[in-house]
C-alpha positions in Angstrom: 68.7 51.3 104.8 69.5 50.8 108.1 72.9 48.7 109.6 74.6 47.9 112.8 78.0 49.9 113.1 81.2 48.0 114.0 81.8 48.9 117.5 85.6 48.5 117.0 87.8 49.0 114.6 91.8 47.8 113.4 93.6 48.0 116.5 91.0 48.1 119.3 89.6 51.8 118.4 86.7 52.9 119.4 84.5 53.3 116.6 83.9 57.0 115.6 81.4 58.6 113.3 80.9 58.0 109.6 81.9 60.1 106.9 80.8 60.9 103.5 82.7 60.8 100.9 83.6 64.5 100.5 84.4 64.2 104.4 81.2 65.1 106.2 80.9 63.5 109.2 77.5 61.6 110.1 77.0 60.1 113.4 76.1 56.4 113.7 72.6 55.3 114.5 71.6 52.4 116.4 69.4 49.7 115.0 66.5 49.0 117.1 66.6 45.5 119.1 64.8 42.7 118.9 63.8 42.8 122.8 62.7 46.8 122.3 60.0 45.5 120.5 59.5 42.1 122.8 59.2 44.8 125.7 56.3 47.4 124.4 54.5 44.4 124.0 55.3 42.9 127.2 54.9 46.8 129.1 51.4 46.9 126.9 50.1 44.3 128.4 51.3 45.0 131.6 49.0 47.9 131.0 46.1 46.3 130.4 45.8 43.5 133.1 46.8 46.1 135.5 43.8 48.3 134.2 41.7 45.4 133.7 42.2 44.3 137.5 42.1 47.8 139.0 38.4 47.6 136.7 37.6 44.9 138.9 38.3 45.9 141.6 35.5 48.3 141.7 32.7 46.2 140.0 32.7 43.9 142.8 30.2 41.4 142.1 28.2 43.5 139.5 28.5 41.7 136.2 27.7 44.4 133.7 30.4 46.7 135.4 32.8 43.7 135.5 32.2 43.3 131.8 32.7 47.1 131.4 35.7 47.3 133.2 37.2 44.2 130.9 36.5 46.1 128.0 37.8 49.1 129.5 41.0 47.3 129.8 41.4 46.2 126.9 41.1 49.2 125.7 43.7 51.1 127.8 46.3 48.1 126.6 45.2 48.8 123.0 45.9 52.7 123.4 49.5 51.5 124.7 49.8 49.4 121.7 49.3 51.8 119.8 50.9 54.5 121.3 54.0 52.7 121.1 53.5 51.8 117.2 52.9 55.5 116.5 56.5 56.1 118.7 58.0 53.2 115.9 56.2 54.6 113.0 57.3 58.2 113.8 61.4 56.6 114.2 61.0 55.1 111.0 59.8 58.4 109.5 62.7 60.4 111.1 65.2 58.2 109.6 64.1 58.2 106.3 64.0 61.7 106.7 67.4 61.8 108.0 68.8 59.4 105.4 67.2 61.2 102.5 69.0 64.5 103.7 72.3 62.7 104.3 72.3 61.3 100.4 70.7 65.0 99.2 74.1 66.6 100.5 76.4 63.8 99.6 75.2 64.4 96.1 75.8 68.3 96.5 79.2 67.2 97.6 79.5 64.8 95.1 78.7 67.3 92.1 81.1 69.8 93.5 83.9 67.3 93.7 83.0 66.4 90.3 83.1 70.1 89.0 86.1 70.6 90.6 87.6 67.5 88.9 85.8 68.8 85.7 87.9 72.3 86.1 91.5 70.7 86.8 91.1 68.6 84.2 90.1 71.3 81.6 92.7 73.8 82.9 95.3 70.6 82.6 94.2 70.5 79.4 94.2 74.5 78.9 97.8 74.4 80.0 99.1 71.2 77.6 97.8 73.5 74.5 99.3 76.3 75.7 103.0 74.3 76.4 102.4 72.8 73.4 102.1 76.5 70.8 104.6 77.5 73.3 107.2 74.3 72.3 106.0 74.4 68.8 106.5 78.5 68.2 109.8 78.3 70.1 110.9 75.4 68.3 110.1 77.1 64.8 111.7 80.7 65.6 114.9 78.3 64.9 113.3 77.9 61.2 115.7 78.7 58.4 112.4 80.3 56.4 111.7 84.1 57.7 108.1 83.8 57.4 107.7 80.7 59.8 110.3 82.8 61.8 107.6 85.3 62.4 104.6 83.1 62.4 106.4 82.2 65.7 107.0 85.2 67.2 103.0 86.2 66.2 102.3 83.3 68.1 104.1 83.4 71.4 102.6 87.3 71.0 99.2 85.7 71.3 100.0 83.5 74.1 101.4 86.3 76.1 97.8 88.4 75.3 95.9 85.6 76.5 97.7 84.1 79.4 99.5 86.3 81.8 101.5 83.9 83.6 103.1 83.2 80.6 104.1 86.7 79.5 107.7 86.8 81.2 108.7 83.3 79.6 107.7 84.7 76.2 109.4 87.8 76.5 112.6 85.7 78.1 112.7 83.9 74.2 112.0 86.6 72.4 115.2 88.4 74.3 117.2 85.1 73.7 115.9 85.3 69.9 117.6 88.8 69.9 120.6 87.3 71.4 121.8 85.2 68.9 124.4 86.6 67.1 123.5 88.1 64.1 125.9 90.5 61.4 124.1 93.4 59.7 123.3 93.1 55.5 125.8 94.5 53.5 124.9 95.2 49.5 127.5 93.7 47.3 128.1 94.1 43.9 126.4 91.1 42.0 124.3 90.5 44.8 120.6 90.6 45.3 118.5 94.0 44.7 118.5 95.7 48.0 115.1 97.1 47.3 113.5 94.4 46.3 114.8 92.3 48.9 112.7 94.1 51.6 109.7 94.4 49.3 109.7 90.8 49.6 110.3 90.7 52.8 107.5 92.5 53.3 105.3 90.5 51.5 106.1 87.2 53.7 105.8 89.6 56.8 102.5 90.4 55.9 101.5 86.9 55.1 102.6 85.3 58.3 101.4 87.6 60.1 97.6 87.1 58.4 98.0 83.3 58.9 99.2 84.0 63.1 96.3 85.7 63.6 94.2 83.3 61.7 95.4 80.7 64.2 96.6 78.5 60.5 99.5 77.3 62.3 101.8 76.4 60.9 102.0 78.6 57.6 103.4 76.8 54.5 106.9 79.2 53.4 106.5 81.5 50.7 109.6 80.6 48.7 111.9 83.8 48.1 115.3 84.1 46.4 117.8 85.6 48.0 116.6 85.0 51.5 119.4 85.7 54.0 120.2 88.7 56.6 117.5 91.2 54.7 114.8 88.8 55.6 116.4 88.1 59.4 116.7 91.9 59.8 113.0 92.0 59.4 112.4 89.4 61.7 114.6 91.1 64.2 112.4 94.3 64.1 109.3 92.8 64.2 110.2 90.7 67.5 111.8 94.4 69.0 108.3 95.9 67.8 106.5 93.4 69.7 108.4 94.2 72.8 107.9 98.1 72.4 104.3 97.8 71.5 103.2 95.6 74.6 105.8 97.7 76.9 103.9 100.8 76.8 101.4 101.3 79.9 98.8 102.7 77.1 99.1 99.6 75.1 95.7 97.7 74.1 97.1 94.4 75.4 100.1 95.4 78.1 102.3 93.1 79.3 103.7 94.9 82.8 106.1 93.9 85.5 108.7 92.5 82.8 112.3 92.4 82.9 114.2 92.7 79.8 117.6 90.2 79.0 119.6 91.5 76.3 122.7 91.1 77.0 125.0 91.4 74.2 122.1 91.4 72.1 122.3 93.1 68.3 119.5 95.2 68.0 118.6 97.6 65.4 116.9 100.9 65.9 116.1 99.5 68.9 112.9 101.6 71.1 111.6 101.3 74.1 110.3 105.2 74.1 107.1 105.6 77.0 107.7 101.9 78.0 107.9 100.3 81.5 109.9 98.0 82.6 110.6 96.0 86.0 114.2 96.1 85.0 116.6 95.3 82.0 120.1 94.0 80.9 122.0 95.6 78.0 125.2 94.5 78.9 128.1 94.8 76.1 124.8 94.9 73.8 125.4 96.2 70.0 122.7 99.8 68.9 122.5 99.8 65.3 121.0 102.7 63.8 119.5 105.7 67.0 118.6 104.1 70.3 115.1 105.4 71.8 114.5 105.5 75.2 112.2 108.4 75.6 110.4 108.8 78.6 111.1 105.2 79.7 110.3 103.7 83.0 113.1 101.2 84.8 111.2 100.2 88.2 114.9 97.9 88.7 118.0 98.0 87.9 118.9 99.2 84.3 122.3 97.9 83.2 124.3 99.1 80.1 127.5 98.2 80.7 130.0 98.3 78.1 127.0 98.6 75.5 128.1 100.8 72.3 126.1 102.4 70.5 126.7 103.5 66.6 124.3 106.5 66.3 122.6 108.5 68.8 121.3 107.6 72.0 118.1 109.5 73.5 117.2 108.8 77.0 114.8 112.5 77.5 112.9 112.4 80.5 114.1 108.9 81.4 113.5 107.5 84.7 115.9 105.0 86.4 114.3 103.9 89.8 117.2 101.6 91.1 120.4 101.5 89.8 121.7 102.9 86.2 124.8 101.7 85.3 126.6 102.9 82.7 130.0 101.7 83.1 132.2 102.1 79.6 129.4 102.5 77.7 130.6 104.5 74.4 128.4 107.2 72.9 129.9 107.6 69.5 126.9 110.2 68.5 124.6 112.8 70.7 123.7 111.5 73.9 120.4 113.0 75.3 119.5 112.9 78.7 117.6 116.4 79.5 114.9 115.8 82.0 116.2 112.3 82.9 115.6 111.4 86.6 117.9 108.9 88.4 117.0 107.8 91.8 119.2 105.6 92.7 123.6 105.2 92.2 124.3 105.9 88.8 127.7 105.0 86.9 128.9 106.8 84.2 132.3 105.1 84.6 134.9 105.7 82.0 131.9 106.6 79.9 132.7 107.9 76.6 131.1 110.7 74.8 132.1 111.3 72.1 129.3 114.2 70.6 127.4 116.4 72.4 125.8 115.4 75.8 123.0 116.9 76.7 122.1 116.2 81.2 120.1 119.5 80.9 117.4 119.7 84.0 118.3 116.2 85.0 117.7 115.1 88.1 120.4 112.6 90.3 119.0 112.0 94.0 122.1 109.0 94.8 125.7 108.8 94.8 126.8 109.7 90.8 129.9 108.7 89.3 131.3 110.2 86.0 135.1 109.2 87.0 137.4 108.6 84.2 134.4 109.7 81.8 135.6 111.4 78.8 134.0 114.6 77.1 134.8 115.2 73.7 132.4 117.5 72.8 130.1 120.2 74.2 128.6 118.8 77.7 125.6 120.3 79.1 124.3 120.2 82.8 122.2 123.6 83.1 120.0 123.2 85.9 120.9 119.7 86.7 120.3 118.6 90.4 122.3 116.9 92.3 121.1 115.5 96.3 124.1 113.9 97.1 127.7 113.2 96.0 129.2 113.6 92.1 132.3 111.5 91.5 134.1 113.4 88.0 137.7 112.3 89.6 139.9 111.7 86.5 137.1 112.7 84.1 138.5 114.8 80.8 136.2 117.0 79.5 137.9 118.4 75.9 134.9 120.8 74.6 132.8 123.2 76.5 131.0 122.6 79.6 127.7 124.0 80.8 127.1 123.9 84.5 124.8 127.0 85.0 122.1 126.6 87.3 123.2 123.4 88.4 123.2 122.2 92.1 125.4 120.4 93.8 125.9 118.6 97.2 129.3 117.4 97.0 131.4 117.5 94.2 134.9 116.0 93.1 136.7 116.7 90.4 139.9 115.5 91.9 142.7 115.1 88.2 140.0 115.9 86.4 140.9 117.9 83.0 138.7 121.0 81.3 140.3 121.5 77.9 137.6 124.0 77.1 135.4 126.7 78.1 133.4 126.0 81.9 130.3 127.9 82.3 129.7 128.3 86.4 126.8 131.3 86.4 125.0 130.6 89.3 126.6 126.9 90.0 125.2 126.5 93.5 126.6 124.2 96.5 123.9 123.2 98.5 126.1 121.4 101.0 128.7 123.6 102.4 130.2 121.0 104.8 131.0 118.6 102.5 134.3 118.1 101.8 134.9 119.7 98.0 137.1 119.0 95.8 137.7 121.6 93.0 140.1 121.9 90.3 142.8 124.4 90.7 141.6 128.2 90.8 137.8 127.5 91.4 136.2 128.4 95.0 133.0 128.4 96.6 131.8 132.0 97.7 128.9 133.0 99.2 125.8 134.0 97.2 123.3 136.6 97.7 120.4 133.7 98.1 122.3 132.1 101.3 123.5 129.3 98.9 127.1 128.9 97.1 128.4 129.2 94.3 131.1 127.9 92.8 133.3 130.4 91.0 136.1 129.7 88.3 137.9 130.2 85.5 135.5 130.8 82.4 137.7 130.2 79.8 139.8 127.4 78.0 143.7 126.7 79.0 143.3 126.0 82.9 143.4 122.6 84.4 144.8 121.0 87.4 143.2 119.5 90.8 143.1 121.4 94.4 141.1 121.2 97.3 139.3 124.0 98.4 136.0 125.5 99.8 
């Protein structure tokens, strides 16, 4: 149990204590030597023929106290003796005590480096199935049959429930799913029965999904004639439905802090109404059918440059926390933003609208451009706030415009053109100082409330840029 330690080590070192094998340090102990043991006997009988002759001493010549004091002796050298057997014994016991502790916590260490093996390995093996449904659904959303199509896009949906780290990859394929390009159904004569193409479309939604959530992956295709854009146009929805569905704060399974890639995406009836998002990119992306973003939340930046839209595009009570761009974005129907709330800059750069747009009781806290925007029909900012600067510089608004109630801090409508009626009641400038710019006729008089308003021509058939205050 017991064994002499190297006093030196590799290189001359002095040797230093032992260690377990979890790294516990145990210092050395020193075997016993031979002449330890060579001198308790030697000092025990010392003992006794030093006690033996003391004895002697004083017995004198009397030989039953000489015999008395031999025995006496003897005595005193076997309580020596023994004294330093007991000191042995009680060495031995403290070591085995010692060593017995020193294995009891290197097997506690032992078992909890063993557990902790035991739990790497089984999350290393947690995390190859995950990879691998992850490489398996991804590879299979490039399936030419619908229903393994959606199988897939069930699948990475389950993933993204059950493993959080995971949720921004998923959503990253399903947005480069959406990205391919893709050309909308059109009905020709001779061609397949509309109608019943999405009835069966249907049908082989329905069963892929059943067999996703069954775990049967993967799902044999349900053979279907006439499978082409009707059945990727339902494949399309369902991947945008599982986006809006795990968006939304009050979703059973939601997936937050996610930023959304769709880039020149095609996306139909596309929603993201009373979702959040950490940010998004709709950059020169295609709306087919209305566009819903009702009550949406962008934490980041929000880009929808150059996206065009076919139908409407509702964006009521809309917040933009960073910045919402915009930029040449066409509106070909209504375009909704009452109640909207932008922090940040906002760029409505040669926007074009080409309905009615509605900015009724929105709210625009940064720098706002609308330059070279163009109004075809009735635009409506009642009560819209304004904290700092409005860029409409070059803007042409053709139909009526509503801007009663609003408030501005700076505005500049330098070459802008008003084809059509301008409503000012009660237009207030909050920020006198500020440098102005007003089209030709309009001025800025003081109100009875100690703010400004900004007083004009009401009618149609002005135009022109000045500067005034």
């Amino acid at each position: 149990m017991l064994e002499r330690r190297p006093q030196e080590r590799r290189g001359g070192e002095q040797a230093g204590p032992d260690r377990t094998r979890a790294g516990a340090p145990v210092s050395a102990v020193r075997v016993l030597a031979w002449w330890a043991y060579l001198l308790g006997a030697v000092v025990a009988a010392a003992l006794t023929g030093v006690a033996i002759w003391f004895l002697l001493q004083e017995a004198a010549g009397d030989p039953k106290l000489r015999i008395d004091a031999i025995r006496t002796g003897l005595t005193v050298g076997l309580g020596a003796g023994g004294a330093f057997a007991l000191l042995i014994q009680a060495r031995r016991q403290w070591l085995q005590e010692r060593a017995h502790n020193h294995q009891e916590r290197t097997d506690v260490l032992a078992h909890a480096h063993q557990e902790r093996l035991a739990d790497a390995a089984d999350k290393d093996a947690a995390e190859r199935r995950i990879t691998e449904k992850y490489n398996t659904a991804a590879e299979h959303l490039g399936s030419d049959k619908a229903p393994v199509r959606l199988t897939a896009l069930y699948t990475l949906e389950r993933l993204a429930n059950d493993n959080p780290g995971y949720r921004q990859t998923i959503v990253s394929i399903i947005c480069a799913y959406l990205r391919m390009p893709f050309a909308l159904p059109t009905d020709q004569e001779g061609g397949p029965d509309p109608v019943e193409g999405q009835r069966a479309a249907v049908r082989r939604f329905h069963t892929a999904r059943a067999a996703a959530r069954a775990g049967t992956w993967p799902v044999a295709p349900v053979p279907a004639a006439g499978a082409g854009p009707h059945e990727e146009r339902q494949v399309r929805l369902t991947a945008q439905r599982l986006l809006h569905t795990h968006l939304q704060p009050d979703a059973s399974v939601h997936w937050p802090g996610i930023h959304l890639d769709l880039a020149g995406a095609t996306l139909i009836d596309f929603t993201l109404r009373g979702c959040t998002l950490a940010g998004a990119d709709f950059t020169k992306a295609t709306f087919f059918g209305d566009a819903d973003f009702r009550e949406a939340t962008f934490f980041g930046d929000a880009d929808f440059t150059k996206v065009a839209f076919s139908r409407d595009a509702d964006f009521r009570k809309a917040t933009f926390a960073h910045f919402a761009d915009f930029t040449k974005v066409t509106f070909p129907g209504d375009a909704d933003f009452r109640e909207a709330t932008f922090t940040g800059h906002t760029s409505f750069l040669a926007a074009t609208f080409s309905e009615y747009v509605d900015f009724e009781r929105a709210s625009f806290s940064g720098h706002t451009e609308f330059k070279g925007a163009t109004f075809s029909g009735p635009t409506d900012f009642f009560e819209a706030t304004f904290t700092e600067d409005i860029d409409l510089r070059e803007a042409t608004v053709a139909g009526k415009i509503d801007l009663r109630e609003a408030t501005f801090a700076s505005v500049c409508f330098g070459e802008a053109t008003f084809a059509g009626e301008v409503e000012l009641e009660n237009t207030t400038v909050s920020d006198t100082a500020a440098n102005h710019v007003l089209p030709s006729g309009w001025r800025i008089e003081p109100a009875a409330n100690g703010g400004h308003i900004v007083a004009g021509p009401t009618s149609s058939g002005e135009s022109g840029v000045g500067a005034s205050r």
